[in-house]
TIMI-2910 file (N, C-alpha, C, CB; in pm, 1 decimal, decimal comma, always signed):
<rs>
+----------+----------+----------+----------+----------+----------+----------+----------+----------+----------+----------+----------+------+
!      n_x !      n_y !      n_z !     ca_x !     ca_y !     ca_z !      c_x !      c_y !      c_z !     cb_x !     cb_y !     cb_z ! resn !
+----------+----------+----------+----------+----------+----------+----------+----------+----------+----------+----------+----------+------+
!   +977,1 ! -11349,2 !  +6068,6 !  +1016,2 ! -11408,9 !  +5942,0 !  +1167,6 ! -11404,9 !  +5929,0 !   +949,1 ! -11336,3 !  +5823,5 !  Unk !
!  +1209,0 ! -11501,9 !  +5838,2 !  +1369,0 ! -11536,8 !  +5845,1 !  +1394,0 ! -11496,6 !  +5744,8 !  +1427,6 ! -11673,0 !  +5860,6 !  Unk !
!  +1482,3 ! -11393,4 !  +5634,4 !  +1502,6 ! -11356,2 !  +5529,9 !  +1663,7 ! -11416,5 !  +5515,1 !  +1466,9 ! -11206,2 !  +5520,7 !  Unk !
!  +1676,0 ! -11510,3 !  +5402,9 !  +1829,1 ! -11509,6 !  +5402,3 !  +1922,9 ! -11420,6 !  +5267,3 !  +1865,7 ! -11677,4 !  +5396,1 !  Unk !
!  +2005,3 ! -11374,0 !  +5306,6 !  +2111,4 ! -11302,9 !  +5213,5 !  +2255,2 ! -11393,4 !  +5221,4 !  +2139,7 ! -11130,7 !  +5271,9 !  Unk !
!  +2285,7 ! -11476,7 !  +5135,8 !  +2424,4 ! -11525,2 !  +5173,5 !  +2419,2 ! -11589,5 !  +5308,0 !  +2529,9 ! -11408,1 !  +5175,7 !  Unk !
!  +2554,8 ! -11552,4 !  +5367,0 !  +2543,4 ! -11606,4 !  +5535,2 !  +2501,3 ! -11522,0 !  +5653,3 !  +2679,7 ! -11649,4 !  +5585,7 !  Unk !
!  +2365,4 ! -11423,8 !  +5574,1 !  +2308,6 ! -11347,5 !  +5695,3 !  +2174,8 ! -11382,3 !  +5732,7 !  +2307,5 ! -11203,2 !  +5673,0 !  Unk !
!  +2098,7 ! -11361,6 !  +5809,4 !  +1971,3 ! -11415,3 !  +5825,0 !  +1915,2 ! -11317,5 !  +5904,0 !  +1963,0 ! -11552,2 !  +5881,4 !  Unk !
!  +1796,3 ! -11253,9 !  +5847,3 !  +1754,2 ! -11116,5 !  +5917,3 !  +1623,4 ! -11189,3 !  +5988,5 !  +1714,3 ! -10963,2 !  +5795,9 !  Unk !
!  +1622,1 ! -11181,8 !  +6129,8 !  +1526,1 ! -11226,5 !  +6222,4 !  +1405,7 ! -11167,2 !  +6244,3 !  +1574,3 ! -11231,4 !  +6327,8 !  Unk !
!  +1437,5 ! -11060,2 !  +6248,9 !  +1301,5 ! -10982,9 !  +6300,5 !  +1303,3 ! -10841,1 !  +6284,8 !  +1272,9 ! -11003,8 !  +6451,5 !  Unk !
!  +1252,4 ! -10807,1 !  +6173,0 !  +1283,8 ! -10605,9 !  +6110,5 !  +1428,1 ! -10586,7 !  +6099,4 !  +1229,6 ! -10451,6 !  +6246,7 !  Unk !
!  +1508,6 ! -10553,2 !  +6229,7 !  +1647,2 ! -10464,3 !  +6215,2 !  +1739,9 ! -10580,1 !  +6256,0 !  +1664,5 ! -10310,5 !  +6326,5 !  Unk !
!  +1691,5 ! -10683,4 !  +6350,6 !  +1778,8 ! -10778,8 !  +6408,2 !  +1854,3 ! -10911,5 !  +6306,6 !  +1686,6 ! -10838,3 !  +6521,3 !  Unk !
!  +1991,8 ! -10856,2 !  +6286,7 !  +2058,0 ! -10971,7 !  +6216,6 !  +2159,8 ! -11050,1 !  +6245,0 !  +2091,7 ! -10942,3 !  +6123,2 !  Unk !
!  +2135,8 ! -11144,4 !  +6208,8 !  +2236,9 ! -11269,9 !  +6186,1 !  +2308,5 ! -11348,5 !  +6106,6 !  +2207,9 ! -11336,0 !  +6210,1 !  Unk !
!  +2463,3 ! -11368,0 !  +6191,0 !  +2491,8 ! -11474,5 !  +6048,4 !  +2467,1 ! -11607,4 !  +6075,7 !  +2648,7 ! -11479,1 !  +5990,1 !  Unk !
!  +2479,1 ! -11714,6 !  +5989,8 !  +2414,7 ! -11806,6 !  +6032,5 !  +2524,3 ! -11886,7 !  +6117,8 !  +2344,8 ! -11874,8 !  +5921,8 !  Unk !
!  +2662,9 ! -11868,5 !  +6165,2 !  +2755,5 ! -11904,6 !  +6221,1 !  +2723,3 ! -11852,4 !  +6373,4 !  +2874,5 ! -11860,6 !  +6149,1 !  Unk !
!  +2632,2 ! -11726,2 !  +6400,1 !  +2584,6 ! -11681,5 !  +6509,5 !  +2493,6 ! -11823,2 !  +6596,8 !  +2493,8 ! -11545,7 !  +6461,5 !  Unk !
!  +2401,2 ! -11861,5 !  +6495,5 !  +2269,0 ! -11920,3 !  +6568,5 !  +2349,7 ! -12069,7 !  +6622,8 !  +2105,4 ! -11949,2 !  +6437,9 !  Unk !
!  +2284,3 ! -12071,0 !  +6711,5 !  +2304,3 ! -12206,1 !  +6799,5 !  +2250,4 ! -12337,2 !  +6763,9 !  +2249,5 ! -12188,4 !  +6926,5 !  Unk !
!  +2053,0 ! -12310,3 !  +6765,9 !  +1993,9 ! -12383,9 !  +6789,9 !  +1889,8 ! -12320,2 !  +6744,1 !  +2005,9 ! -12429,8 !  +6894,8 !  Unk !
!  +1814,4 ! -12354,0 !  +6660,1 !  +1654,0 ! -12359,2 !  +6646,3 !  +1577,8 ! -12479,0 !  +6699,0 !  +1615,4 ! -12352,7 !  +6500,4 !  Unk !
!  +1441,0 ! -12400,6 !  +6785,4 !  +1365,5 ! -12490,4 !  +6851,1 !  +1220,4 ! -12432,5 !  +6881,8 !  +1439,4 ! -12530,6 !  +6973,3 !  Unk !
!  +1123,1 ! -12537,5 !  +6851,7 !  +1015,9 ! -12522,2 !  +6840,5 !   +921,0 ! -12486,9 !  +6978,8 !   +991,9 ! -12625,1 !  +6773,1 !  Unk !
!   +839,7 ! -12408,9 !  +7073,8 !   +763,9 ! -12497,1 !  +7157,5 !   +631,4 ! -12411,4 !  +7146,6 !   +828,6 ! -12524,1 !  +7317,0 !  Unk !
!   +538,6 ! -12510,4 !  +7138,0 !   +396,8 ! -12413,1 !  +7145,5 !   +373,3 ! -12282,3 !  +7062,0 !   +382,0 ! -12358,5 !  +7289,7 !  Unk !
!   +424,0 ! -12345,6 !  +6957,9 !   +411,6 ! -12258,6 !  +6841,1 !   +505,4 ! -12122,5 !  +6819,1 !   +272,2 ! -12217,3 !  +6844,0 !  Unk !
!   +603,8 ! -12136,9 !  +6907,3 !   +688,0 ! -12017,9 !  +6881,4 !   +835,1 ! -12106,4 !  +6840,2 !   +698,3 ! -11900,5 !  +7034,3 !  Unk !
!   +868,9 ! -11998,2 !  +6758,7 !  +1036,6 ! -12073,1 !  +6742,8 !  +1129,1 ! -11984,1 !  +6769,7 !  +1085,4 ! -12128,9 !  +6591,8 !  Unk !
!  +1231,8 ! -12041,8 !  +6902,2 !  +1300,1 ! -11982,3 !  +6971,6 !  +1461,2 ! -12011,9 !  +6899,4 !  +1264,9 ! -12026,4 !  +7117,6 !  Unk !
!  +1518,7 ! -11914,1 !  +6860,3 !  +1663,2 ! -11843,3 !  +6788,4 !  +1741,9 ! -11868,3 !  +6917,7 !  +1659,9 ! -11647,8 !  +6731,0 !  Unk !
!  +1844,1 ! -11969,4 !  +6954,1 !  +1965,2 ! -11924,1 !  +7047,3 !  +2057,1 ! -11881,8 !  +6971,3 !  +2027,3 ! -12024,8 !  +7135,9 !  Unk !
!  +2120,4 ! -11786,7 !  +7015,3 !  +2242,1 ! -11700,1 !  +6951,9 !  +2352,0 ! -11735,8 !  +7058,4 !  +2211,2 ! -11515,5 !  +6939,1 !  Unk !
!  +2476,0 ! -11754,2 !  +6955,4 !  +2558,8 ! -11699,4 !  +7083,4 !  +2559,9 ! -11592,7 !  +7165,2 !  +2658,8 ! -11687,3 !  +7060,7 !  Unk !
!  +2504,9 ! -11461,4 !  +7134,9 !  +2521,4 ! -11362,7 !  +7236,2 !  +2381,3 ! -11310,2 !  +7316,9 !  +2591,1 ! -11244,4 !  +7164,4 !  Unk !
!  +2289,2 ! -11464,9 !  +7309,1 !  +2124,0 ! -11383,9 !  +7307,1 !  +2007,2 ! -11532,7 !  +7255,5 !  +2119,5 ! -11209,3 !  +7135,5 !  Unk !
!  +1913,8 ! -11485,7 !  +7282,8 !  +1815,7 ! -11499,3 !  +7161,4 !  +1697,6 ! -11454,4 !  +7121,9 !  +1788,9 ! -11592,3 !  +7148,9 !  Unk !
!  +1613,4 ! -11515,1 !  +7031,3 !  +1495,4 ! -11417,2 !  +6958,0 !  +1376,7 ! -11555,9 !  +6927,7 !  +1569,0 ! -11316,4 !  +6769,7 !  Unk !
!  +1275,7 ! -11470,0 !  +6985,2 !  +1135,6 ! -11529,4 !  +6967,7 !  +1058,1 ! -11509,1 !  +6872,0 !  +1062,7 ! -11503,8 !  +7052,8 !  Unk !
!  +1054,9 ! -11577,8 !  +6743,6 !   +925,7 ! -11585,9 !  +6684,0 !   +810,3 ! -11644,3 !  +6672,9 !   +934,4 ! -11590,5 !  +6617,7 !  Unk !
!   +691,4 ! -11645,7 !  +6602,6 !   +586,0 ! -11721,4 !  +6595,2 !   +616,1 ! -11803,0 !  +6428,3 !   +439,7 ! -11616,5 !  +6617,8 !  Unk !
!   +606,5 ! -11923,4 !  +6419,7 !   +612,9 ! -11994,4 !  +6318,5 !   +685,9 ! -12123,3 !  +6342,5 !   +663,0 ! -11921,0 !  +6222,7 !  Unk !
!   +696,0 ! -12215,3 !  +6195,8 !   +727,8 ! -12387,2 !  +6201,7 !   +892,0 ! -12352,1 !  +6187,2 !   +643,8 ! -12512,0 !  +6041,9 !  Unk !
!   +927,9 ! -12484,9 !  +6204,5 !  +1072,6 ! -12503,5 !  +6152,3 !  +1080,8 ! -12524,5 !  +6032,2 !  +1143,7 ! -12601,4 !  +6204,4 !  Unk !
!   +959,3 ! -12616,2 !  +5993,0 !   +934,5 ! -12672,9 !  +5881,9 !   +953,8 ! -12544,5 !  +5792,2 !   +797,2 ! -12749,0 !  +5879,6 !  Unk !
!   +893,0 ! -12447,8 !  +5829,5 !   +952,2 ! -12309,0 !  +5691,0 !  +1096,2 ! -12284,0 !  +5671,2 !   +903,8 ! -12134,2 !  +5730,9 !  Unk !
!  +1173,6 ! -12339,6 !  +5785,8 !  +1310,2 ! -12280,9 !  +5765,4 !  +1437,9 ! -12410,5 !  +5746,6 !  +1340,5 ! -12177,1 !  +5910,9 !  Unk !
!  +1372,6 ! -12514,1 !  +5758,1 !  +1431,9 ! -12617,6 !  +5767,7 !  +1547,6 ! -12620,1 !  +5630,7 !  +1320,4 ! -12728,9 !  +5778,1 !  Unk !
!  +1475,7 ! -12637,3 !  +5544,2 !  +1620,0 ! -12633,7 !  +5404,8 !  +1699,7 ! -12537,3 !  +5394,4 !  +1581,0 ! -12627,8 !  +5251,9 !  Unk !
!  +1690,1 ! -12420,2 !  +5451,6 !  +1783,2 ! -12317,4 !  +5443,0 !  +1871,8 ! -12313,5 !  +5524,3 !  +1739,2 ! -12212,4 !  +5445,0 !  Unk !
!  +1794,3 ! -12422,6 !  +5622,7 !  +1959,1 ! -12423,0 !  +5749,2 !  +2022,7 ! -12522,5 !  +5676,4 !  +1944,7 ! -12486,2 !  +5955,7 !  Unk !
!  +1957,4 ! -12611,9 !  +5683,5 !  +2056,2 ! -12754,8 !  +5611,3 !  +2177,9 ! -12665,2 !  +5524,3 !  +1936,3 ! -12883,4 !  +5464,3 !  Unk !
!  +2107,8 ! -12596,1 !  +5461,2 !  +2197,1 ! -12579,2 !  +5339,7 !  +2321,8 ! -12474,4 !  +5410,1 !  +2099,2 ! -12501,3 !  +5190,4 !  Unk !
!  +2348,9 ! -12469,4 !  +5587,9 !  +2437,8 ! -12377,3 !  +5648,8 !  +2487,0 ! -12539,2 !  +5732,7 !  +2359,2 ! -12211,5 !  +5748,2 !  Unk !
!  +2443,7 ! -12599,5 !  +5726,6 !  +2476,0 ! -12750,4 !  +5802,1 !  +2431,0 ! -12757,5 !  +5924,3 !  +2623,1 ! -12789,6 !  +5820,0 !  Unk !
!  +2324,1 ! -12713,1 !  +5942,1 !  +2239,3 ! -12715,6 !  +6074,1 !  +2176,4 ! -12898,2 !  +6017,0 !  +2083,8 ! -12541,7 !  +6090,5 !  Unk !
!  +2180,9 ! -12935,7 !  +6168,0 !  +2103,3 ! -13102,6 !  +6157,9 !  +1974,9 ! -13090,2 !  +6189,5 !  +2158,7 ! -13226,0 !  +6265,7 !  Unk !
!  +1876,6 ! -13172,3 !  +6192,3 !  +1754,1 ! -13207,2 !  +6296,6 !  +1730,4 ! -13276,8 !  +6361,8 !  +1668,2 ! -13221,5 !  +6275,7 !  Unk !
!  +1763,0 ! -13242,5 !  +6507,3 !  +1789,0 ! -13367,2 !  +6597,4 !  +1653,1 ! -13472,4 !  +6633,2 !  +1848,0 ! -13304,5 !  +6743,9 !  Unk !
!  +1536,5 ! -13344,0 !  +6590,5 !  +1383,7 ! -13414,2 !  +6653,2 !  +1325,9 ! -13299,9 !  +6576,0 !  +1338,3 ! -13426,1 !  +6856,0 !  Unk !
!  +1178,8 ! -13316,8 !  +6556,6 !  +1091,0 ! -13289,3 !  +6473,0 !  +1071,7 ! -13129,3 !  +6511,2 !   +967,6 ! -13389,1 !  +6483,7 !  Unk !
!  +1161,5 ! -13132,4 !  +6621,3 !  +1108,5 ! -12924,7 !  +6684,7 !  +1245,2 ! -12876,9 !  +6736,1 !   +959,9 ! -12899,0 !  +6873,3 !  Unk !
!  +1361,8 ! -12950,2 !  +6701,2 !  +1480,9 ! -12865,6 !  +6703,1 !  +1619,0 ! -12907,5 !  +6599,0 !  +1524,7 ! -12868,8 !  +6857,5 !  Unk !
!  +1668,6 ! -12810,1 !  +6520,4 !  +1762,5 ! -12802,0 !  +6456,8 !  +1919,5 ! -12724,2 !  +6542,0 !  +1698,2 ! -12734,5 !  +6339,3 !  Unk !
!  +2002,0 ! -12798,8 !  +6539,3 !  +2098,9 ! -12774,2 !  +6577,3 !  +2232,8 ! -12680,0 !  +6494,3 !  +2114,3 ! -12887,6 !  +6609,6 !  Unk !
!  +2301,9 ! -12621,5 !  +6515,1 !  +2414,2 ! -12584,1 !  +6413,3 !  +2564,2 ! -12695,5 !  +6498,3 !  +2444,4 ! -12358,0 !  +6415,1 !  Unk !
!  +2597,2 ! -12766,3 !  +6419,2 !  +2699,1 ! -12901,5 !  +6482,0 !  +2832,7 ! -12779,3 !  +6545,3 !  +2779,4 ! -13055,6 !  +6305,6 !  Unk !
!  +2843,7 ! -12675,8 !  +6487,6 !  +2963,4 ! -12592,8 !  +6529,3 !  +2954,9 ! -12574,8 !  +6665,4 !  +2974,6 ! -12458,3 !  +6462,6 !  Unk !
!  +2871,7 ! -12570,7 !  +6764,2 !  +2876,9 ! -12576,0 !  +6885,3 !  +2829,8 ! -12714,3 !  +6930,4 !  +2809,1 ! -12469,6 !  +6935,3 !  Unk !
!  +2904,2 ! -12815,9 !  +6906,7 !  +2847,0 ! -12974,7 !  +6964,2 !  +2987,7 ! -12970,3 !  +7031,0 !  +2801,7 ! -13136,7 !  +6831,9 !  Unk !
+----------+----------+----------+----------+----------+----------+----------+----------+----------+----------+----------+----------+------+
</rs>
């Protein structure tokens, strides 16, 4: 689950992020895979749950199973 505080985004129990960290959200076979710049993190769930909260960090949607952050284009 994705919890947001401001520009942090807590991934998974202890593991956090800001949202200037994440790369790329992307969907496959039901997991949604977190690229980080220094890493990334596997969860189970849609984009569709997290979709407006990136927008609202200026992440795009390039296709129906990956959101981009444009800061690394």
């Amino acid at each position: 689950m994705v919890v947001v505080w401001g520009n942090i985004l807590s991934l998974i129990g202890n593991a956090f992020a800001q949202a200037v960290e994440i790369v790329v959200f992307e969907v496959y076979d039901h997991e949604l895979k977190i690229t980080l710049k220094d890493g990334e993190k596997i969860l189970s769930g849609s984009l569709h749950t997290y979709e407006e909260k990136l927008e609202e960090y200026g992440f795009i949607k390039i296709s129906r199973s990956v959101m981009i952050n444009p800061r690394y284009i």
